[in-house]
PDB file of N, CA, C and O in Angstrom:
ATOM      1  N   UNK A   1      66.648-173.821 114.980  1.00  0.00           N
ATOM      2  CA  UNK A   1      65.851-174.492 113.984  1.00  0.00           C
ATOM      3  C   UNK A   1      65.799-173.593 112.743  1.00  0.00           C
ATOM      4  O   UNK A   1      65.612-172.383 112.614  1.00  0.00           O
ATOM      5  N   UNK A   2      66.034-174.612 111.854  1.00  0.00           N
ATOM      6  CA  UNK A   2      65.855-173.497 110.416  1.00  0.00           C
ATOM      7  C   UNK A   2      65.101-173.881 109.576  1.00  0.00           C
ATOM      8  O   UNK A   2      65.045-175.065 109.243  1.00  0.00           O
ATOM      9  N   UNK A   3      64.263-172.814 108.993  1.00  0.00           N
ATOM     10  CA  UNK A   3      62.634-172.728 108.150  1.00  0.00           C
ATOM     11  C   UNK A   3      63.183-171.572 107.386  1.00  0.00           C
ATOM     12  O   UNK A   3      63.945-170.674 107.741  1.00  0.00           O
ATOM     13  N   UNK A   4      62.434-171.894 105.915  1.00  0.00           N
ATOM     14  CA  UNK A   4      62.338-171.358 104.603  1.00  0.00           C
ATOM     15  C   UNK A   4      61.163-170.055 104.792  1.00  0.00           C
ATOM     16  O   UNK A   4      60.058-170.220 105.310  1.00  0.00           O
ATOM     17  N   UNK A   5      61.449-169.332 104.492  1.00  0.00           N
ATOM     18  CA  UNK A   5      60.606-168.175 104.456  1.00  0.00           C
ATOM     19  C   UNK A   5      60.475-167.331 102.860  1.00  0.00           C
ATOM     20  O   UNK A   5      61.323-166.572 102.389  1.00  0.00           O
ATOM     21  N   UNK A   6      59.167-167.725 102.238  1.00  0.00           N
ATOM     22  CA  UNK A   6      59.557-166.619 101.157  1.00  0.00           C
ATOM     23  C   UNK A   6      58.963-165.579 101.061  1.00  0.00           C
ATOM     24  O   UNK A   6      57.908-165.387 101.666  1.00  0.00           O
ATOM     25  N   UNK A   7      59.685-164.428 100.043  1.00  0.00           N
ATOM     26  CA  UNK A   7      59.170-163.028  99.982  1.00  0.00           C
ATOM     27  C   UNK A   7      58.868-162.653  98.905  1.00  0.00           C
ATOM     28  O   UNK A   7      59.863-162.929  98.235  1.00  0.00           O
ATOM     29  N   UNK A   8      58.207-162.233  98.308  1.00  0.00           N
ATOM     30  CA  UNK A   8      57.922-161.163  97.123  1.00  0.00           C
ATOM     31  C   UNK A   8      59.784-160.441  97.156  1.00  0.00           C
ATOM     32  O   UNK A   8      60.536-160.255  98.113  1.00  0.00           O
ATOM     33  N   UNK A   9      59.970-160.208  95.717  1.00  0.00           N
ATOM     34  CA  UNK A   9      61.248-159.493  95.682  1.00  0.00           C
ATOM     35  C   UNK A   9      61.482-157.710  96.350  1.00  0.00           C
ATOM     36  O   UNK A   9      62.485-157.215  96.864  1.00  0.00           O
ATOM     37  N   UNK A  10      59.924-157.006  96.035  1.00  0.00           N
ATOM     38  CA  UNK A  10      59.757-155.832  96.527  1.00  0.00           C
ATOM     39  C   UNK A  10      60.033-155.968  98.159  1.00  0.00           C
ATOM     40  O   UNK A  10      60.886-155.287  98.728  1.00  0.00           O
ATOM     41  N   UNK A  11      59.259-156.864  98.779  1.00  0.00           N
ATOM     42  CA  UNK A  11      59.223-156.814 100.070  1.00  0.00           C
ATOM     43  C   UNK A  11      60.599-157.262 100.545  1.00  0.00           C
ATOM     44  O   UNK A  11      60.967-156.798 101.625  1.00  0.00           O
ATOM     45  N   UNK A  12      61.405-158.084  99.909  1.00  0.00           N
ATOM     46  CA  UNK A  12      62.928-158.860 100.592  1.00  0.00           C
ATOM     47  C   UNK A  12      63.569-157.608 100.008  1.00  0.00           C
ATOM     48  O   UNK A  12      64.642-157.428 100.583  1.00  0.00           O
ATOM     49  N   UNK A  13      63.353-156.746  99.165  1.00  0.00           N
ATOM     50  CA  UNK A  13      64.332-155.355  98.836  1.00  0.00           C
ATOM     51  C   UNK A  13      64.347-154.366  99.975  1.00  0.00           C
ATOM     52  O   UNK A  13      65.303-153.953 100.631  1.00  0.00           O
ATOM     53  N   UNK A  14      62.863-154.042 100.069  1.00  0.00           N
ATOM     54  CA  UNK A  14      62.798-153.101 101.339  1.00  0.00           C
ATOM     55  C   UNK A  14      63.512-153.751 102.919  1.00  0.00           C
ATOM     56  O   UNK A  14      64.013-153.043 103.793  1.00  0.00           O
ATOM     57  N   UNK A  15      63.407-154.962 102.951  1.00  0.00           N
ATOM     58  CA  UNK A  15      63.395-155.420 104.157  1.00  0.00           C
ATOM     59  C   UNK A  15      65.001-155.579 104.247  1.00  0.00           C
ATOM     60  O   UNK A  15      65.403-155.668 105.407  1.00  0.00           O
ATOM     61  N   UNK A  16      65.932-155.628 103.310  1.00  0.00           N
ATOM     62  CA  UNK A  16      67.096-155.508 103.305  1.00  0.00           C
ATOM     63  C   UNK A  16      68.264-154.214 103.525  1.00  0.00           C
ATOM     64  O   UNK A  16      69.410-154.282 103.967  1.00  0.00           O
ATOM     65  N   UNK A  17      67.244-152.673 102.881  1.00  0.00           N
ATOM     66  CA  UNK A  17      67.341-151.535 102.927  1.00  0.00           C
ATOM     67  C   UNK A  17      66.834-151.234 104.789  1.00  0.00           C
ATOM     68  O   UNK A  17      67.247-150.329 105.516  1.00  0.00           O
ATOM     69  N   UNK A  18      66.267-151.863 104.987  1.00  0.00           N
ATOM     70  CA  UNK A  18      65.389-151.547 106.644  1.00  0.00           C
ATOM     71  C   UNK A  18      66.912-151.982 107.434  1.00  0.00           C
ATOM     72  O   UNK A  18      67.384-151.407 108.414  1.00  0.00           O
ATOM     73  N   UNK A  19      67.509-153.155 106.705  1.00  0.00           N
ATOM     74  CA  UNK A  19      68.307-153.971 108.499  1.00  0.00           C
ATOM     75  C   UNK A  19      69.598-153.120 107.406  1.00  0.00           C
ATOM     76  O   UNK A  19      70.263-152.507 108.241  1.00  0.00           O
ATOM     77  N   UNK A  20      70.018-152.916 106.461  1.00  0.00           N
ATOM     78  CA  UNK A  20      71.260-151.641 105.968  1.00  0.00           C
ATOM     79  C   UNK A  20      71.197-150.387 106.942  1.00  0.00           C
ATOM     80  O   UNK A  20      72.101-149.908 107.626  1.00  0.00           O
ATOM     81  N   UNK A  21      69.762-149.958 106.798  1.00  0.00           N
ATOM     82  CA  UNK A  21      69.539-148.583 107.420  1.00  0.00           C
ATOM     83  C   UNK A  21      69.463-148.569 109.326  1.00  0.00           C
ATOM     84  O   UNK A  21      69.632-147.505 109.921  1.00  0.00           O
ATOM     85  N   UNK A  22      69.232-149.680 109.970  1.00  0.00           N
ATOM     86  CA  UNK A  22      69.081-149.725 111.099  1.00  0.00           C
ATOM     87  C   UNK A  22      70.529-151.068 111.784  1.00  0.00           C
ATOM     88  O   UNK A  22      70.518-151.607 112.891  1.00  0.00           O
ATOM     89  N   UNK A  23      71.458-151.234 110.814  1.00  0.00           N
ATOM     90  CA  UNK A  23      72.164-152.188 110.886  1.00  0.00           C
ATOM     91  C   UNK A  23      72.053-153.156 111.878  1.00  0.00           C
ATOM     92  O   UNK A  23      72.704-153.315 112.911  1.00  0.00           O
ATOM     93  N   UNK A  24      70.916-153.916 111.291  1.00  0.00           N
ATOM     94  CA  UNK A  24      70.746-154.712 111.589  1.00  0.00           C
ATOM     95  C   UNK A  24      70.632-156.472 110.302  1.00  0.00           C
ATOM     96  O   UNK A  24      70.874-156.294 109.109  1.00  0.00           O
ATOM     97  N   UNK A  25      70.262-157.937 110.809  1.00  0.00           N
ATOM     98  CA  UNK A  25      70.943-158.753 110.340  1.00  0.00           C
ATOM     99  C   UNK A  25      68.968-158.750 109.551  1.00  0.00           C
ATOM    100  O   UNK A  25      68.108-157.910 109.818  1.00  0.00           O
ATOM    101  N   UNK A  26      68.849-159.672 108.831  1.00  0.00           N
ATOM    102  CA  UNK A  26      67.475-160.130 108.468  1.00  0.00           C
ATOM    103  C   UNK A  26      67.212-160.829 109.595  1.00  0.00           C
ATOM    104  O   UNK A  26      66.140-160.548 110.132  1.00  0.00           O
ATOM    105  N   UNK A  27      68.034-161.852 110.231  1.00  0.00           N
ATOM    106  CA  UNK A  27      67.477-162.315 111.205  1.00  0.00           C
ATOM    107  C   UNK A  27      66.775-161.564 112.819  1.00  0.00           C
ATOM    108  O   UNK A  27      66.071-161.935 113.758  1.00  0.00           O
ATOM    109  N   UNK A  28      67.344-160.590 112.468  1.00  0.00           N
ATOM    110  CA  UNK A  28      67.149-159.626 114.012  1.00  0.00           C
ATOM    111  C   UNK A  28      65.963-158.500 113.333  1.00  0.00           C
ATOM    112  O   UNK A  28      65.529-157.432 113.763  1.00  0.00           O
ATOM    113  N   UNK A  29      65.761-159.055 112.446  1.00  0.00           N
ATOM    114  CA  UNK A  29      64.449-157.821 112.143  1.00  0.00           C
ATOM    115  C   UNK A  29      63.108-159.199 111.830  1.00  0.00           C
ATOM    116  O   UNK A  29      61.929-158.894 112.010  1.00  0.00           O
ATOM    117  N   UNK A  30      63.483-160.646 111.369  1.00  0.00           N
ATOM    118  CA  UNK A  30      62.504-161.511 111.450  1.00  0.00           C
ATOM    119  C   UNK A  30      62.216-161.535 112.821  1.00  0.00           C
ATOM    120  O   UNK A  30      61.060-161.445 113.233  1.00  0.00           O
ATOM    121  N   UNK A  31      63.698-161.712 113.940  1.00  0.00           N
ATOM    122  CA  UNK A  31      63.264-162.080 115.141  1.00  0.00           C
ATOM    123  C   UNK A  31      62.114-161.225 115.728  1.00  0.00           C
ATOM    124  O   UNK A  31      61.039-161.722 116.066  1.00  0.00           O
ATOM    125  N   UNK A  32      62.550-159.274 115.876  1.00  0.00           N
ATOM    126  CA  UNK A  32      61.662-158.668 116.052  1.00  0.00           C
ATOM    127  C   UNK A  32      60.013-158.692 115.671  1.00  0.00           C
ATOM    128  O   UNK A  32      59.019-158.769 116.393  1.00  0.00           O
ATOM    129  N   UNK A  33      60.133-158.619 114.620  1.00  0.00           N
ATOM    130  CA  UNK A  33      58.540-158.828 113.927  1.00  0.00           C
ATOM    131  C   UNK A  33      57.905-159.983 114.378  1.00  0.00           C
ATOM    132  O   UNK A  33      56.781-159.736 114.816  1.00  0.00           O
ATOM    133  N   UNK A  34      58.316-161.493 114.441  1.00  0.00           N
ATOM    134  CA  UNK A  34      57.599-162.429 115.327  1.00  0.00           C
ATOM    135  C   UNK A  34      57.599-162.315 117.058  1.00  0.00           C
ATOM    136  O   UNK A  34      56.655-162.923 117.563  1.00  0.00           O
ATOM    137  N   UNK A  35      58.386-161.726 117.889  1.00  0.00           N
ATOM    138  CA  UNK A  35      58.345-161.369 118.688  1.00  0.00           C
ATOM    139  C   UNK A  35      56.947-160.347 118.716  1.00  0.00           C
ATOM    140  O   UNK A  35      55.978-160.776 119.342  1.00  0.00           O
ATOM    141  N   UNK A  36      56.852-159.153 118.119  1.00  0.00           N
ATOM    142  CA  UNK A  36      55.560-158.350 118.181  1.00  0.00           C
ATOM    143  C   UNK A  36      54.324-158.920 117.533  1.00  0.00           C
ATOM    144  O   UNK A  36      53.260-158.313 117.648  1.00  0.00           O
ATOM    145  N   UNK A  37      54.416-160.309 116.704  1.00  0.00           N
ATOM    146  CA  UNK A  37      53.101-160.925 116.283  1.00  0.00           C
ATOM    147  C   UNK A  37      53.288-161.400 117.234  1.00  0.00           C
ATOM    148  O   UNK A  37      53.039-160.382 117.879  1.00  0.00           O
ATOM    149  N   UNK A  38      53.613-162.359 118.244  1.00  0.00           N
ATOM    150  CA  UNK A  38      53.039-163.104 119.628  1.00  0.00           C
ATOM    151  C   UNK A  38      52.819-162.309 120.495  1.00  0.00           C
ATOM    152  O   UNK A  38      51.932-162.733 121.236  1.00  0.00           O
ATOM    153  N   UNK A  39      53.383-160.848 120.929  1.00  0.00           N
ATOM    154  CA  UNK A  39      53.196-159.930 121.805  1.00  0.00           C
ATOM    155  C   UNK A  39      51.778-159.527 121.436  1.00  0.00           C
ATOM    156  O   UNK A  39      50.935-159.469 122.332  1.00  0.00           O
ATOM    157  N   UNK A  40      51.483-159.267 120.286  1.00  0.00           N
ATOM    158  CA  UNK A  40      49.992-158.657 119.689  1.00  0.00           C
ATOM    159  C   UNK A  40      48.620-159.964 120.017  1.00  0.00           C
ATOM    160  O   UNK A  40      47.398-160.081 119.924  1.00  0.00           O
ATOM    161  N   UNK A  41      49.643-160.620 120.372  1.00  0.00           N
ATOM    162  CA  UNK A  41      47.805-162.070 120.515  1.00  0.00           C
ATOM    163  C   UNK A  41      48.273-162.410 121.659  1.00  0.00           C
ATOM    164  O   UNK A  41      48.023-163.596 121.874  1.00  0.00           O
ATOM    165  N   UNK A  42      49.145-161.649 122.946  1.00  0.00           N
ATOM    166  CA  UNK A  42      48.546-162.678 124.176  1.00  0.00           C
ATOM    167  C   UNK A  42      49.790-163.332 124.599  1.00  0.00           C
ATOM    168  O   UNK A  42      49.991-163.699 125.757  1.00  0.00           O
ATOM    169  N   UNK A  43      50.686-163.478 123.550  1.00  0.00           N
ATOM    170  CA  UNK A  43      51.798-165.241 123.456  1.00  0.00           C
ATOM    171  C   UNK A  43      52.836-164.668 123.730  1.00  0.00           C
ATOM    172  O   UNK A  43      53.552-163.965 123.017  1.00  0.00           O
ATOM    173  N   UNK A  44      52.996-165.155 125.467  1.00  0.00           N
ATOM    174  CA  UNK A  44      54.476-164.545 125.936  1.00  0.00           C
ATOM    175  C   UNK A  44      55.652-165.126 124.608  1.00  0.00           C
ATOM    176  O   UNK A  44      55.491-166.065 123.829  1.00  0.00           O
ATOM    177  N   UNK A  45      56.483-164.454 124.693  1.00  0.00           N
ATOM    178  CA  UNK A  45      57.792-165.016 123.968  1.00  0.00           C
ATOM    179  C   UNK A  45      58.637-165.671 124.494  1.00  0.00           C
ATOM    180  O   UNK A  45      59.031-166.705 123.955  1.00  0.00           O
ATOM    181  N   UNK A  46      59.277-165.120 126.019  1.00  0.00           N
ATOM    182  CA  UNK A  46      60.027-165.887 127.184  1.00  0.00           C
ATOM    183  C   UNK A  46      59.737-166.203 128.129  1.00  0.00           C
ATOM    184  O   UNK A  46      58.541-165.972 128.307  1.00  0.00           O
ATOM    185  N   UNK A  47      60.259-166.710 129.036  1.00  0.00           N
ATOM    186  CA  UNK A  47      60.011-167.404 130.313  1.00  0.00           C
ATOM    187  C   UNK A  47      59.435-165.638 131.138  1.00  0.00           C
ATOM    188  O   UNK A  47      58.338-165.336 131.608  1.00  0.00           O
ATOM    189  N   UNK A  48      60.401-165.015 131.044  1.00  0.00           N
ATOM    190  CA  UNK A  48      60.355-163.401 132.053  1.00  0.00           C
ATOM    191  C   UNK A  48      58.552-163.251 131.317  1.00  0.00           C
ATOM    192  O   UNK A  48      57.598-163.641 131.991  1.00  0.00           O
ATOM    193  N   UNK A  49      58.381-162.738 130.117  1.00  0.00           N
ATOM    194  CA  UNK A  49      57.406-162.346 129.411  1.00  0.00           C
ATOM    195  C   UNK A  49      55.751-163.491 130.327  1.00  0.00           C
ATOM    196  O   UNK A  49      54.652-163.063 130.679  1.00  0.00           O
ATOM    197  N   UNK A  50      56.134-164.471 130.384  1.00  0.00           N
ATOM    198  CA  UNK A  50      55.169-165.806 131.081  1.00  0.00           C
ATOM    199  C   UNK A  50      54.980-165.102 132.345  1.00  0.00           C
ATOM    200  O   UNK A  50      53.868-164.699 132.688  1.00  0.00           O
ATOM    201  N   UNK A  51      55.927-164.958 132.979  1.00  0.00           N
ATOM    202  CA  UNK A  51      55.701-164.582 134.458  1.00  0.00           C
ATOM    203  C   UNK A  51      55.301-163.748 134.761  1.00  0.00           C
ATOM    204  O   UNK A  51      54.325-163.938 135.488  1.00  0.00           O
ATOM    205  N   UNK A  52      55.573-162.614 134.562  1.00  0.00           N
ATOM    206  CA  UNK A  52      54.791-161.219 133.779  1.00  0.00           C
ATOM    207  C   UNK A  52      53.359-161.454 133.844  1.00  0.00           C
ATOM    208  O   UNK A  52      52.566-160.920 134.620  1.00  0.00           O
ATOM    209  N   UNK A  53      53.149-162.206 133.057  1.00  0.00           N
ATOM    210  CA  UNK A  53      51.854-161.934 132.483  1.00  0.00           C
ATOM    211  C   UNK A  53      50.971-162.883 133.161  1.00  0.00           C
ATOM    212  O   UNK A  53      49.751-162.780 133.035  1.00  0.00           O
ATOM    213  N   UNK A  54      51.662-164.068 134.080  1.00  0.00           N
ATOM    214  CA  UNK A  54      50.988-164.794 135.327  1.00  0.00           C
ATOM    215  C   UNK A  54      50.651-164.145 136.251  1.00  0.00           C
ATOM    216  O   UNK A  54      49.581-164.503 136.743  1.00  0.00           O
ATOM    217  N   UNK A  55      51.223-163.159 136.789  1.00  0.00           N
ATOM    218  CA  UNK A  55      51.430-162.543 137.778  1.00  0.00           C
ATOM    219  C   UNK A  55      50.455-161.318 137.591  1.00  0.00           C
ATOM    220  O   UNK A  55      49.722-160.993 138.525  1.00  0.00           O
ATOM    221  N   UNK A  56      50.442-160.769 136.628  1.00  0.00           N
ATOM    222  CA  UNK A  56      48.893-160.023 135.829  1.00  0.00           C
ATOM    223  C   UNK A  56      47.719-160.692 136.350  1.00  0.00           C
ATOM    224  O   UNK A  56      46.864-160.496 137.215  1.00  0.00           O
ATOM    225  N   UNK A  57      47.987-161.470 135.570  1.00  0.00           N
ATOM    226  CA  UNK A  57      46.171-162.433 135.417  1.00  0.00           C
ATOM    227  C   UNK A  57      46.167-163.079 137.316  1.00  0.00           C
ATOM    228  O   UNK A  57      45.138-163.232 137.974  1.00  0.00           O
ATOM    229  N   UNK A  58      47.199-163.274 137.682  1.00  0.00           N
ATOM    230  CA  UNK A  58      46.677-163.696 139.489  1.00  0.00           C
ATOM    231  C   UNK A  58      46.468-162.214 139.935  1.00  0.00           C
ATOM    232  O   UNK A  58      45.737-162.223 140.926  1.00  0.00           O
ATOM    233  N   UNK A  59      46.754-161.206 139.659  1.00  0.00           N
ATOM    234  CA  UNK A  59      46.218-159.591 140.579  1.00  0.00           C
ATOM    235  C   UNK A  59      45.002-159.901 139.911  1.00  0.00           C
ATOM    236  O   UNK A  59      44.334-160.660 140.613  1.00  0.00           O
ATOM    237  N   UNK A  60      44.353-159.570 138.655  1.00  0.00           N
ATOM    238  CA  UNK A  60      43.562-159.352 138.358  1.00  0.00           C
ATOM    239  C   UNK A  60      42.620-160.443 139.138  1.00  0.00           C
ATOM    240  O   UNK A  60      41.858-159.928 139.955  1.00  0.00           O
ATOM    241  N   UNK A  61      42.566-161.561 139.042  1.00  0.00           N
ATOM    242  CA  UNK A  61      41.648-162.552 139.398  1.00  0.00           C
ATOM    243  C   UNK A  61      41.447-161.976 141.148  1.00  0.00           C
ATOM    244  O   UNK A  61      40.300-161.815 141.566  1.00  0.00           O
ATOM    245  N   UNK A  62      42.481-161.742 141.935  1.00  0.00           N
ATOM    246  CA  UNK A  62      42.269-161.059 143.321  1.00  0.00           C
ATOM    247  C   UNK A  62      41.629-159.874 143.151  1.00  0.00           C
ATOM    248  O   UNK A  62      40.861-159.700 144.097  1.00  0.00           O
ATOM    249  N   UNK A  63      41.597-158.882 142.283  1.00  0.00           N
ATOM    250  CA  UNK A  63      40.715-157.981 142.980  1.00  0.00           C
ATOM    251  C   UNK A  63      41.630-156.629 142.191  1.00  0.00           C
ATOM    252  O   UNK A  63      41.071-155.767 141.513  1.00  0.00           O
ATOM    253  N   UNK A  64      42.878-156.671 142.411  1.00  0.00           N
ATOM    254  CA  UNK A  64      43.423-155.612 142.261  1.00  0.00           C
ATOM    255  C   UNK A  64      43.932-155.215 140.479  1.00  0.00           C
ATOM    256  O   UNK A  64      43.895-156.092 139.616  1.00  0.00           O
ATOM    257  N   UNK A  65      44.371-153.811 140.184  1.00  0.00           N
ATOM    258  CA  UNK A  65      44.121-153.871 139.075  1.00  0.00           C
ATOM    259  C   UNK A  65      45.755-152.869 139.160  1.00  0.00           C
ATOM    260  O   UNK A  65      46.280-152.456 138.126  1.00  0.00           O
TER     261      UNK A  65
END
């Protein structure tokens, strides 16, 4: 799926110098950064990440930590 994203020119400069310096694509440094905003609130990203974190919350609800 493809969505418009805009930037301030400072911020699309740096962010271009970031994926030069770590060669990487814009897309693999957007992917990252929304990956760690859903990681930061809770919101698995994948199926593995879901199960994970099911499997958390059923220990916890039993007892164990």
């Amino acid at each position: 799926m493809r969505k418009l994203i805009a930037f301030d020119e400072d911020t699309f400069d740096k962010l271009r110098q970031l994926g030069r310096d770590r060669m990487a694509t814009l897309q693999e440094l957007a992917d990252e950064a929304f990956a760690d905003l859903l990681k930061k609130h809770g919101i698995p990203i994948d199926l593995k990440d879901a199960l994970r974190k099911s499997a958390a919350t059923s220990d916890q609800h039993r007892g164990k930590h």
